[in-house]
Structure formats: C-alpha cells, structure tokens
N, C-alpha and C positions, 0 to 999 in steps of 0.2 A: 564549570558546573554541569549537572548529567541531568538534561530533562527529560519528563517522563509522560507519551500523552499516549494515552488509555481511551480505546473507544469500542462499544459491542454496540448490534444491532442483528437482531433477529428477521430470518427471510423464509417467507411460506416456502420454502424447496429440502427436499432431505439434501442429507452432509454428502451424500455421491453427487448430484447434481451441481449442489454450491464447489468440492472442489474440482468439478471440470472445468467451469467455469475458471474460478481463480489460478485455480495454477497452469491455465491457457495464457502464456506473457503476451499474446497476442490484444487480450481481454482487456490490459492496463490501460486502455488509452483509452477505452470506454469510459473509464470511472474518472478520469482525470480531467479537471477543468480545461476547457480549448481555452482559455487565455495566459494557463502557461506554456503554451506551444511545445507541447510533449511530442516527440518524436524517438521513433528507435531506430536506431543506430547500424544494428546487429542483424545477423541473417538467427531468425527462434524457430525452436523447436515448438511442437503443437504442445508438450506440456515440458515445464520445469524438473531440472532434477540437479541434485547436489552437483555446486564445483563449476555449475551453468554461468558465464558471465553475459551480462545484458549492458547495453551500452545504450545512453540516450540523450537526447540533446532537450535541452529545459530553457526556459524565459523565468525565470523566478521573479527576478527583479528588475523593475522599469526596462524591460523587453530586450533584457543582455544574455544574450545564449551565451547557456553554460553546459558541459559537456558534463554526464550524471554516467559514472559504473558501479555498477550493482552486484553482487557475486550471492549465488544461491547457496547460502550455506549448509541448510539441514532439511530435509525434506521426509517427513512421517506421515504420507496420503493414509488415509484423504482427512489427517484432523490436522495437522502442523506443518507451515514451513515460516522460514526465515531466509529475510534476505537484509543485506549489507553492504553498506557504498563502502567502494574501494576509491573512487574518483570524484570529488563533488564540492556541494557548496557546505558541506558541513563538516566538526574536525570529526564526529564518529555518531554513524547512522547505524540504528542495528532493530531491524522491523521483523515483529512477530507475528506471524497472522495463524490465528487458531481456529478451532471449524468442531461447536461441539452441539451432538446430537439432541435433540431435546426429545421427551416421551410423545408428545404428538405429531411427529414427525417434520417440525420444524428443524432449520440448523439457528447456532447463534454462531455471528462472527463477531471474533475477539482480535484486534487491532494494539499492540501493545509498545511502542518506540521508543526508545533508548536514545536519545542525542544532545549530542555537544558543538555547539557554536565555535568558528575560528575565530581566532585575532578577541579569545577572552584574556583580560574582563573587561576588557571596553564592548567585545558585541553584547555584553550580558543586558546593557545601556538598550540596546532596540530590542530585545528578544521579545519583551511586554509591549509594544508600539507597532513593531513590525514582521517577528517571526511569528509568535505565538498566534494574532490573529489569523496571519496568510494557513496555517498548518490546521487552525479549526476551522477557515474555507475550503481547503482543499476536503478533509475529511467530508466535512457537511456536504458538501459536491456530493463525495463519494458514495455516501449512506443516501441520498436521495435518488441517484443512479443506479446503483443497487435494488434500490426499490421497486422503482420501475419495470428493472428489468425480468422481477421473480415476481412481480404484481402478479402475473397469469399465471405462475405455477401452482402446482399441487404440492400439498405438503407430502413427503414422502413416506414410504411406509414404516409401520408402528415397530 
C-alpha cells in the first residue's frame, strides 16, 4: 500500500531565504527530533544538487541504528526539490519539498511523501500504532523548528 503524508506550513521569510536554508543538507539536523539520533554519514556540500547522495545513521526504533541513504533526485531552486531513500527502513520513500511564494512575501512550504512499508501486509498491521504516529512527530517537530527559526525574519520582498 503507497501512503501518502501531506504537510504545508507557512514561514515570515521570502522563498530565497527559506531555500538557503533548506537546501543547506547541513540544516537537517536542525529540524529533526534529537531522539532519533540523526547523524550524517557523508562528507555535504554547503547546498544540494541533483545525483547528491547523503548517507545517515537514524534510531527510529527502540534505539536500533539504521543506516538511511538518500539520493537528490531533482532539484528546481529555489521552489522544488526531491529526495529519495535508496537505503532504509522503508520499501520506497520519495519526498517532495516545494517553496511557493505567497503576495506578502511570505513563503509556504509544501511537504508531500510517497511511501511504502517492508515486509507488507503484515507491516500495514503497525503502520496506524506505530508508523503513522512517529512521521506526524517527526513532522510536528519539524514545523515547530521551522518556526522558531524564521520567528525573527522579515517577510521578504513583494
């Protein structure tokens, strides 16, 4: 089964600002919960671009590191990119992060994921118990991290 989690959140910074930010791989570890012990892997570049592989070491579950690689697939600065596990705990991860301008110079960021569980149909069993909440923590993390961190910016210009 292909599930599908959908998240926007609008940040006082215009769309240059927001994708400095985001498509700095160095920035991920900002947004991402310290208790699943996110670590990279990989020697990164200051920003992303197609074909970039990122390699990282995760705790997802009851504190079992798992080794996560990620491949930049498509990169359209400063409104789109995507990225895709080649190596992980899922059978197909495929993330879309979109960056769209709004008239007051706000951006909106649009969060868009594609994934499929291993070892279905038995995992499809915990996906409601055990995936599906951990992925609206992690998010919820993230959108609050986010927040913080453009709280003091300026909307950008019109």
């Amino acid at each position: 089964m292909i599930h599908v989690l959908n998240k926007r959140q609008v940040v006082p910074a215009g769309i240059r600002e927001c994708w400095k930010f985001f498509s700095d791989p160095h920035n991920l570890a900002k947004i991402t919960p310290p208790d699943l012990g996110f670590e990279v892997r990989s020697e990164l570049p200051d920003e992303i671009h197609e074909g970039m592989m990122i390699e990282y070491r995760v705790r997802p579950l009851l504190g079992i590191p798992m080794t996560w690689l990620t491949e930049i697939t498509h990169v359209r600065g400063p409104h789109y990119f995507v990225d895709e596990q080649r190596v992980g705990p899922y059978a197909l991860w495929h993330h879309e992060h979109g960056f769209a301008e709004m008239p007051d110079g706000r951006t909106e960021l649009i969060d868009r994921i594609h994934y499929v569980l291993p070892f279905s149909p038995v995992s499809e069993m915990i996906h409601p118990l055990v995936v599906a909440p951990q992925l609206k923590t992690i998010f919820d993390y993230r959108i609050q991290a986010v927040e913080k961190m453009f709280a003091a910016v300026e909307p950008g210009p019109r």
